[in-house]
N, C-alpha and C positions, 0 to 999 in steps of 0.2 A: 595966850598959849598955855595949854596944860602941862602939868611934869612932866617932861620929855626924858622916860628910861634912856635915848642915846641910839635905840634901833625898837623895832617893830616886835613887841611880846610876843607868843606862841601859846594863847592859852587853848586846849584840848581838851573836847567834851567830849568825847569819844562813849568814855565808859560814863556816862550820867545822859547827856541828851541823843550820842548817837546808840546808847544802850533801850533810849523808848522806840526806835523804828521797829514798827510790827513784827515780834517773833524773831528778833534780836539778843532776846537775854542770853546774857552770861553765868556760867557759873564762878566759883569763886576762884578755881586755878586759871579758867580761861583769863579771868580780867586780872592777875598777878602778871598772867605773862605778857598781855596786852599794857599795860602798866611800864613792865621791866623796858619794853620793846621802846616807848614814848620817851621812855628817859634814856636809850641809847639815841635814839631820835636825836633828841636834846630840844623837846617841848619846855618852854619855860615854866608852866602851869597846868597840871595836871589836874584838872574836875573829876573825882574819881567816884563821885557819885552823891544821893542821898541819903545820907547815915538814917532820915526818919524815919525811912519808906517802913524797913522792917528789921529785925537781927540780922539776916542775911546781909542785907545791904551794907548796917552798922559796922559787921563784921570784916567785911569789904574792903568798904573806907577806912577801916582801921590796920587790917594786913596790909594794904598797900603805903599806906602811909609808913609804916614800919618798915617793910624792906626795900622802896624807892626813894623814900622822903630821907634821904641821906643827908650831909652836908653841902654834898657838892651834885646835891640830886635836883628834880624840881620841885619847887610851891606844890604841896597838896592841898587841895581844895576842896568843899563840902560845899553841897547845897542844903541850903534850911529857908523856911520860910519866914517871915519876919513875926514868928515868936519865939518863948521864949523857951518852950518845949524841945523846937527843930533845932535851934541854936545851939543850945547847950548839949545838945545830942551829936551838935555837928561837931561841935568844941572837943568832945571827947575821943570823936571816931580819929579826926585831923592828928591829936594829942603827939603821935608819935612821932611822928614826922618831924627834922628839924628847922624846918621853914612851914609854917600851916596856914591858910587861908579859911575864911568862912564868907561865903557867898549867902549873900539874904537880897531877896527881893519883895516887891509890890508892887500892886497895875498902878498908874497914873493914867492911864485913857479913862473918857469919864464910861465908855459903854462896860468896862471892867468894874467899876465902878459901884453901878449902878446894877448892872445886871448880873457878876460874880460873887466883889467882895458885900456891895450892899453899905458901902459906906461912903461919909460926905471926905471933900476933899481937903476940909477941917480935919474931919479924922485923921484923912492918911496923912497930914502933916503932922500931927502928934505921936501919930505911932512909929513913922520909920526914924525919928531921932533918937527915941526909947528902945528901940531894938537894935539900931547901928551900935548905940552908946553900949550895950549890953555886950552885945556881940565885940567888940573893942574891949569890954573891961574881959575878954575870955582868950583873944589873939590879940596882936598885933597890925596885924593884915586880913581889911576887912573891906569886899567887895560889894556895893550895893547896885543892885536892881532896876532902873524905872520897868516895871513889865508894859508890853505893846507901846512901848515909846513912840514909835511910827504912827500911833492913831490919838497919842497925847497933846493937849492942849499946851503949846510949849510952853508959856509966859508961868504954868501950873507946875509945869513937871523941871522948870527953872528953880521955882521955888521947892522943890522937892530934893532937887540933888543939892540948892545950896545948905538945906539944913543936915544931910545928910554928910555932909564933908566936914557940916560946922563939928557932927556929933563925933567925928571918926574913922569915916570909911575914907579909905588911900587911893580905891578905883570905884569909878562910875562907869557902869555898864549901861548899854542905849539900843537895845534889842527889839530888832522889828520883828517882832515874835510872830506874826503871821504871813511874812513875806512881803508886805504889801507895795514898800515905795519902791522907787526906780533911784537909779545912781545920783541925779539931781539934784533930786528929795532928801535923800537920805546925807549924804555930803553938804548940802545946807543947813541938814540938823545939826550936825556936828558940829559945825561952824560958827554956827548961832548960840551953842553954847560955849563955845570956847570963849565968846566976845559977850554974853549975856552975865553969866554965873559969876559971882564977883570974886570967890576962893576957889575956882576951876584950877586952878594952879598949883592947890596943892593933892589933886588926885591925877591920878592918869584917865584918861580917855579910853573907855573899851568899848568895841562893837559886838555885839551876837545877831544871825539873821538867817530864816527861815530860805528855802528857793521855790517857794510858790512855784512864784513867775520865771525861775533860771535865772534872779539877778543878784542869787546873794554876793559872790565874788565880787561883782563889777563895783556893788554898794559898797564892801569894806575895802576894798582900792581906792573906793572916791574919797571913803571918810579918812584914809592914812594920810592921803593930800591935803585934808581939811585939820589934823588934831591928832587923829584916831591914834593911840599905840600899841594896843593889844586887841589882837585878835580872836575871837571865840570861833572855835572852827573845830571839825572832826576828822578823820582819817575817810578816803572816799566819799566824803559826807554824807555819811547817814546819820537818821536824826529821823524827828515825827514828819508822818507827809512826807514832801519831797525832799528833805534833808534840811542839813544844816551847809554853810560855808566851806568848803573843799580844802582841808589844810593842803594837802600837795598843788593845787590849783593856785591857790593864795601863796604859798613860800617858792614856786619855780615862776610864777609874773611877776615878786618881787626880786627874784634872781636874774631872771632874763632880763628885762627891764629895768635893770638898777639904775644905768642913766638917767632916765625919767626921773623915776620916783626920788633919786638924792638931792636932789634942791628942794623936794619936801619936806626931807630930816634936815635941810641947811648944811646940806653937805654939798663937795662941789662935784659937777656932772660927773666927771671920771674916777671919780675916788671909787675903788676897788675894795673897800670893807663892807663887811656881809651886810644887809637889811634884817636877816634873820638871826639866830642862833642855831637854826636846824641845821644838822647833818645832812644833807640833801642825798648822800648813799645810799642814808635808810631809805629814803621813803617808798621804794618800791617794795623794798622786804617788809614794813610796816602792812603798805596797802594790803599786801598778802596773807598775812597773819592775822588780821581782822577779818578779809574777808571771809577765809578758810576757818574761823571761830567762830563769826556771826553767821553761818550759814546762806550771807548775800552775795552774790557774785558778782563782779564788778562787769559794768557793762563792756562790750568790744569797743566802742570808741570813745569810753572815757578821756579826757582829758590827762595828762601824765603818763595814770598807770594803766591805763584801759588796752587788753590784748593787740589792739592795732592801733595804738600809739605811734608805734616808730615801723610799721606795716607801710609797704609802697607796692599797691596791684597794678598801677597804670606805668606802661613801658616808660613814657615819658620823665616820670618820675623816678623811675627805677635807672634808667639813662641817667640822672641826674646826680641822682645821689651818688653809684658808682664809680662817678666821677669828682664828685664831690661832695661828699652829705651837707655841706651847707645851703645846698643849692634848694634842699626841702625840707631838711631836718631846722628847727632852731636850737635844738638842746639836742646836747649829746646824751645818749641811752646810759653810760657809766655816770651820769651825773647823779642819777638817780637809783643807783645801783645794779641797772642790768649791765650783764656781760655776757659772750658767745662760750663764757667758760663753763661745760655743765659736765661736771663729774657723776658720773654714777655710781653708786653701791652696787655689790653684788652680793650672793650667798657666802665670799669668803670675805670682805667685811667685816674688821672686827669691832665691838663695841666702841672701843675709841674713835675709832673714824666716824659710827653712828652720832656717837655723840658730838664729837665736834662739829660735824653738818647742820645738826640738830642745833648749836648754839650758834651757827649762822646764818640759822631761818629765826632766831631769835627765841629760840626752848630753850629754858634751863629745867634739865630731869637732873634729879637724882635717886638715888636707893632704888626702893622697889617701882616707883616711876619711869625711872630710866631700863631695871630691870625687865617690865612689863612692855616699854616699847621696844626695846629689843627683842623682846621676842615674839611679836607681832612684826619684827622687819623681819625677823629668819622665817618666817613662817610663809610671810607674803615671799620673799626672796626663790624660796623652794617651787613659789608659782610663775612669778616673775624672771627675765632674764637679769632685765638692770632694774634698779629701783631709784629714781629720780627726786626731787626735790618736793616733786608735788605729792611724790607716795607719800614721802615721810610727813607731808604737812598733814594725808589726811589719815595716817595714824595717830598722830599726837593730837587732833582733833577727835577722834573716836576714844581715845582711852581720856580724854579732859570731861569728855561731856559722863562719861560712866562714873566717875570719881566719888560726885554727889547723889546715885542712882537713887530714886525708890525700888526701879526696879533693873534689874540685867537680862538679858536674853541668853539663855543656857541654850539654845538647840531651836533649831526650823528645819524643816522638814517639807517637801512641797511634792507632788505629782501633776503632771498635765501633759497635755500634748492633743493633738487634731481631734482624735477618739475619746477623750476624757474629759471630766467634768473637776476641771481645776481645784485640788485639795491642801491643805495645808494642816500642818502638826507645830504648834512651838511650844516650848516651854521657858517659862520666866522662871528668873528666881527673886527672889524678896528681900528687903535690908536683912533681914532676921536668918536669911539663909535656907527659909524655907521653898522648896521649888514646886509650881503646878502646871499642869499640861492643859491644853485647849486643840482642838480640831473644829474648822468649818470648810468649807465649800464657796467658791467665791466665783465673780465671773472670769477670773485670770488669777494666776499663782500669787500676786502681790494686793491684790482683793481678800482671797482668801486668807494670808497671813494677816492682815488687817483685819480683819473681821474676827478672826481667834485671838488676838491680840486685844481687843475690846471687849471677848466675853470673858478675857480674863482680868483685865484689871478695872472692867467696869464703871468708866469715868465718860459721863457723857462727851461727847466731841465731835466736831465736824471736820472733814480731810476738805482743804481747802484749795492745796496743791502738791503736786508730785512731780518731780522732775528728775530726771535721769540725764545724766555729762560724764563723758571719757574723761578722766584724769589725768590721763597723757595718751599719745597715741600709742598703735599697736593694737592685737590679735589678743593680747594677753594684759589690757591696760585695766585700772580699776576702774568702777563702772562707780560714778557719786552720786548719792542718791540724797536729795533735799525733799522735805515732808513740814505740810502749816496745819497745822491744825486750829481748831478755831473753837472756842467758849465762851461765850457770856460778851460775845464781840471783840473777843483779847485773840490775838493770834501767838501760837507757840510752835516755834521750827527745830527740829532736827536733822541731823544729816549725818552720813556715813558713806563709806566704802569700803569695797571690797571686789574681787575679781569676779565675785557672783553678786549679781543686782537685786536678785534675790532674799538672797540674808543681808545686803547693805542697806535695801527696801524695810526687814525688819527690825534692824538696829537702829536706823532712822527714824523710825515710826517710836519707836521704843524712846530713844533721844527726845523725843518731841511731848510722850507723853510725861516723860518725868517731867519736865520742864513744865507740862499742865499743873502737875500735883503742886509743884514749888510754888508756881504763882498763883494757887489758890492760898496759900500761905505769905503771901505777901500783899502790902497794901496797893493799889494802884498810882500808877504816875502819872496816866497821860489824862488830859485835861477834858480830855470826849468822855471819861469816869466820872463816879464819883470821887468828890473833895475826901480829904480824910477826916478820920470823926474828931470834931472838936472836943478841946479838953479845959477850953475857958471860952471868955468872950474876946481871945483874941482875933485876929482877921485869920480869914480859911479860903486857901486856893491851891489848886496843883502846881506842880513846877513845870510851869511849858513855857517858857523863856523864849 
């Protein structure tokens, strides 16, 4: 049996692998306050990203790590690859944090092998002892890798983690990095290392796993029965493809089902101590704040947090519950943080009460931050009756995403109607302050904004998607407007609102393009890219875990 922490870890990839789902990126306030949010959570292990990728990133994983990486905060954690470049790059980003992690991996399946890294299985045995030991002589706490563990030769990738424990690392990670196996499968891996690896003992057991197929959950529940103690998982799990592991899916079937699962920690059935460490309050106000930053919108019948979670259309049901919610409910809504209690703002509202709201959607503003969304509530408020939970989340999303602009939107301007040929007028303004106008002609007002928008900052791109959602109901609700744009096969989202769909149309658009420019300045992560440029002849692979 492996180190047994005593309960089920929480490690959160949120901001590193659920940060690769297509036109996901974050800027650097977004992922502070997504960061601050995970540790009110109370995630054990925050992955806060790839310090290699670029500065930005670096920079990233280094602010978070400084104002979360508390004492009494979580593990910050860096992904590097097993050289010696990414390493020490990650060693430094983690630096400030007073608990830090360096996560290094390498494929062990021979098709990785053979047709990524190009090396023999000799190799990768000399390399990951040399770079765990590295990355050890730089932290303490050092997480290793097998990558596509699921398509690994086990008796190989046995030999692989035993010398990697001999060198150093405290956890072995066993990631089915493309989805592939089924609960079975993946639970007999587990198992078979617990009873193969001869110093498995002295690392803990962690899982990470793709949902191809919709089986990541089912697989890290099987592996928790088999060893497994830490979890790799994201907030709604997004992630590359179809995600990653559902931390709210994974920590409420560990909750609900605690009987079960407690004679797997050797505990007795009814013992009543958490499996997690999570807060279970948050986690709807988590789902919410990721999804309202990442621009993905969580589906209606998500699991947990999904809009008709705890929705009952059929009489039967509704009969049922009324008389009893356990009759269809298994979890109560406050468990996870909703309640029927929704306060609204109004125009008389004063900044305090904005803010305090604000720090129980999980925003912390200050100074001119707080300033600036304050007056974006008075403003909305002058158009609005009540202003609701979800206004303010998609303020403080519209002024996060402008923070790091290349560019602002000074003015839109539009004409159309039955008789007209749909026009638009915007003008941008520039880091530098300088402002320039554009006018075209489109097949509808948000065509046309689009299109003057392109003759003016002139960066090639494809609109890949536009969508428009009421952001609460009512005559007078904000109208949110989400925009993909697409380059060189990379996808980049924006999103906005506002009471006119119109200008949220080209704030959105705007959001989306800055966020082109930035990731033209950054390196690539996802594994469908190109590798990054080697800098020796050490081994070369992206991070797709």
């Amino acid at each position: 049996m492996a180190r047994d922490p005593g309960r089920v870890l929480i490690f959160d990839t949120t901001l590193r692998d659920g940060e690769q789902s297509p036109g996901a990126s974050l800027n650097l306030d977004e992922k502070l306050a997504i960061a601050q949010q995970l540790a009110r959570l109370g995630v054990d292990i925050i992955e806060a990203g790839f310090p290699f990728a670029s500065p930005g990133d670096f920079e990233a994983v280094q602010r978070i790590a400084a104002a979360v990486g508390t004492d009494d905060g979580p593990v910050i954690c860096g992904l590097a690859r097993a050289t010696k470049g990414d390493i020490k790059a990650c060693a430094d980003a983690v630096a400030p944090a007073a608990r830090r992690r360096i996560h290094t991996f390498l494929a062990t399946s021979d098709i990785h092998l053979e047709h990524k890294l190009r090396k023999s299985r000799a190799e990768v045995l000399k390399i990951v002892p040399e770079m765990v030991a590295y990355a050890r002589s730089l932290v303490e706490d050092v997480e290793f890798s097998c990558e596509d563990a699921g398509r690994s030769d086990p008796e190989f990738m046995h030999q692989v983690i035993q010398a990697a424990i001999a060198a150093g690392a405290t956890t072995i990670n066993i990631p089915d990095t493309v989805g592939y196996t089924t609960p079975g499968e993946f639970g007999a891996l587990i198992a078979d290392i617990n009873s193969q690896v001869p110093n498995i003992e002295q690392a803990v057991i962690s899982v990470h796993g793709h949902n191809d197929l919709g089986l990541a959950v089912a697989n890290f529940l099987e592996a928790v029965k088999c060893g497994a103690r830490q979890l790799e998982c994201t907030i709604n799990g997004i992630g590359e493809r179809a995600g990653n592991a559902s931390l709210e899916e994974l920590v409420m079937a560990l909750h609900v089902r605690r009987s079960y699962f407690n004679p797997f920690l050797g505990r007795a059935e009814g013992s009543s101590e958490p499996l997690t460490a999570i807060r279970t309050e948050e986690i709807y106000k988590s789902s919410r704040l990721v999804s309202n930053l990442t621009g993905m919108a969580v589906q209606p019948n998500k699991a947990i947090v999904g809009a008709n979670a705890f929705a009952h259309e059929s009489g039967i049901h509704q009969d049922g519950v009324l008389k009893n919610r356990l009759t269809y409910e298994i979890i109560d809504a406050r468990t996870i943080g909703l309640s029927d209690n929704r306060i609204s703002l109004g125009k008389l509202s004063g900044r305090s009460a904005v803010r305090a709201r604000l720090e129980e959607l999980g925003y912390q503003l200050q100074g001119d931050d707080l300033n600036d969304a304050f007056a974006r509530f008075k403003e909305l408020a002058d158009r609005k009756r009540e202003i609701t939970d979800r206004d303010l989340e998609a303020i403080v999303s519209d002024h996060t995403q402008q923070l790091e602009a290349h560019y602002q939107l000074a003015g839109v301007q539009v004409s159309c109607g039955s008789e007209l040929r749909p026009t638009a007028t915007v003008t941008l303004r520039t880091a530098a302050g300088e402002e320039c106008s554009q006018a075209a002609i489109g097949t509808g007002p948000v065509d046309a904004v689009c299109q003057a928008l392109n003759r003016l900052v002139m960066v090639p791109n494809e609109l890949v998607e536009f969508s428009v959602k009421s952001v609460t109901e009512g005559i007078d609700a904000m109208g949110e407007v989400t925009i993909r744009l697409r380059q060189d096969g990379r996808l980049y989202s924006g999103h906005a609102a506002d009471t006119d769909v119109v200008v949220a149309a080209a704030q959105a658009f705007v959001n989306a393009l800055n966020r082109l420019v930035s990731g033209q300045q950054r390196l690539p992560l996802h594994p469908q890219q190109a590798p990054l440029p080697a800098t020796s002849s050490e081994p070369l692979e992206a991070p797709a875990l």
